[in-house]
C-alpha positions as CSV (number, residue, x, y, z in Angstrom):
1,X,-41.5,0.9,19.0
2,X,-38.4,-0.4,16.9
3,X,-38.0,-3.9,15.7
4,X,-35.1,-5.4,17.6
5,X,-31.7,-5.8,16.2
6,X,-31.2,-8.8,14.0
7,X,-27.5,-10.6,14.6
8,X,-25.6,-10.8,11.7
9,X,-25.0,-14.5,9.9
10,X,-21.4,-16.1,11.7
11,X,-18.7,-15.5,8.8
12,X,-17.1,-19.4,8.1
13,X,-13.9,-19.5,10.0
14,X,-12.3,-21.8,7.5
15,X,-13.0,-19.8,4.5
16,X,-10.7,-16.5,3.6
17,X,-12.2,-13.7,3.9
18,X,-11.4,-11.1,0.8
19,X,-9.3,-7.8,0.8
20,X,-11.2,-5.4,-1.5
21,X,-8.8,-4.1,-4.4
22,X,-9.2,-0.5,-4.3
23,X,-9.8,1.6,-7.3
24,X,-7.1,5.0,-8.1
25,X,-10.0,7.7,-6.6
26,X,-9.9,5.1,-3.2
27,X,-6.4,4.6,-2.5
28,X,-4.5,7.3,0.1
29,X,-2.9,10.4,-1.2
30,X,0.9,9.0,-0.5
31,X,0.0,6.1,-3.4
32,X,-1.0,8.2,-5.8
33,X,2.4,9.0,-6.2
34,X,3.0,5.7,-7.0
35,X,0.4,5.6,-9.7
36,X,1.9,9.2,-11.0
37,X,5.1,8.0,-11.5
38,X,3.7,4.8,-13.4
39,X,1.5,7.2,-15.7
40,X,4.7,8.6,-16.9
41,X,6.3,5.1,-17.4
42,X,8.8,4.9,-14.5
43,X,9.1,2.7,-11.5
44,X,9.6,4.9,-8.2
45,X,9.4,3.9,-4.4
46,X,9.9,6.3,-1.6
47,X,12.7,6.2,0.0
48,X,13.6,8.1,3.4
49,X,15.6,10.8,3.2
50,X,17.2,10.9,6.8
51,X,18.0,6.9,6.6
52,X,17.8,6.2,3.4
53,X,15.0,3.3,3.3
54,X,13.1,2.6,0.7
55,X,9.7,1.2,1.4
56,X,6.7,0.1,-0.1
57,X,3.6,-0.1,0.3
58,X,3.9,4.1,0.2
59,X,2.9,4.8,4.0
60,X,3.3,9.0,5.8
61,X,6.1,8.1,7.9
62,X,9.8,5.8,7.3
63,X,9.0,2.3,8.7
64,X,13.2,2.6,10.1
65,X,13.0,5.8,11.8
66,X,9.7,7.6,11.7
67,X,11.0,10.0,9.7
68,X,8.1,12.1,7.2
69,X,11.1,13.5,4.8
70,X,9.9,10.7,2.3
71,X,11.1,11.4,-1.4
72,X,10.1,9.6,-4.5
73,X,13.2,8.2,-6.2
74,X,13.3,6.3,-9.5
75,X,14.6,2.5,-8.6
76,X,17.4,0.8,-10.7
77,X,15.3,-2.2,-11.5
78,X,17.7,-4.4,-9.9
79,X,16.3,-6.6,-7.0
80,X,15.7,-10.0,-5.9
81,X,12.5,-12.2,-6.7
82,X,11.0,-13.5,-3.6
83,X,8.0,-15.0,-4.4
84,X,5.6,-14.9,-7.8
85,X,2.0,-16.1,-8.8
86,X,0.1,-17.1,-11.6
């Protein structure tokens, strides 16, 4: 006979729970593109071919239209800072 199950300790509702950071070899296939283009020193985001959005997080489909004709494009470096961290 098996011993029974043992319940898991309750997690603290008032404490955050943490999002793992996830190395290069654990990220999706769509960021490594991300991390390709930074390896050759430039700053690209994919941008939607049929609507032209550009998106990030890198995801398989445009968040606008569903579209999967997603290029990689190199950005301007113009833009507006909405928040920062130290």
């Amino acid at each position: 006979m098996t011993p029974p199950l043992v319940r898991p300790p309750r997690k603290n509702p008032i404490l955050r729970t943490r999002v793992a950071t996830l190395p290069p070899g654990g990220r999706s296939r769509v960021a490594l593109g991300l991390t390709a283009a930074a390896a050759r020193g430039r700053f690209e985001l994919q941008t939607c071919a049929e609507c032209g959005t550009v998106q990030y997080p890198p995801r398989e489909a445009c968040v606008a239209c569903l579209s999967a004709n997603l290029v990689w494009r190199a950005q301007d470096g113009t833009g507006e800072l909405v928040s920062e961290t130290t």
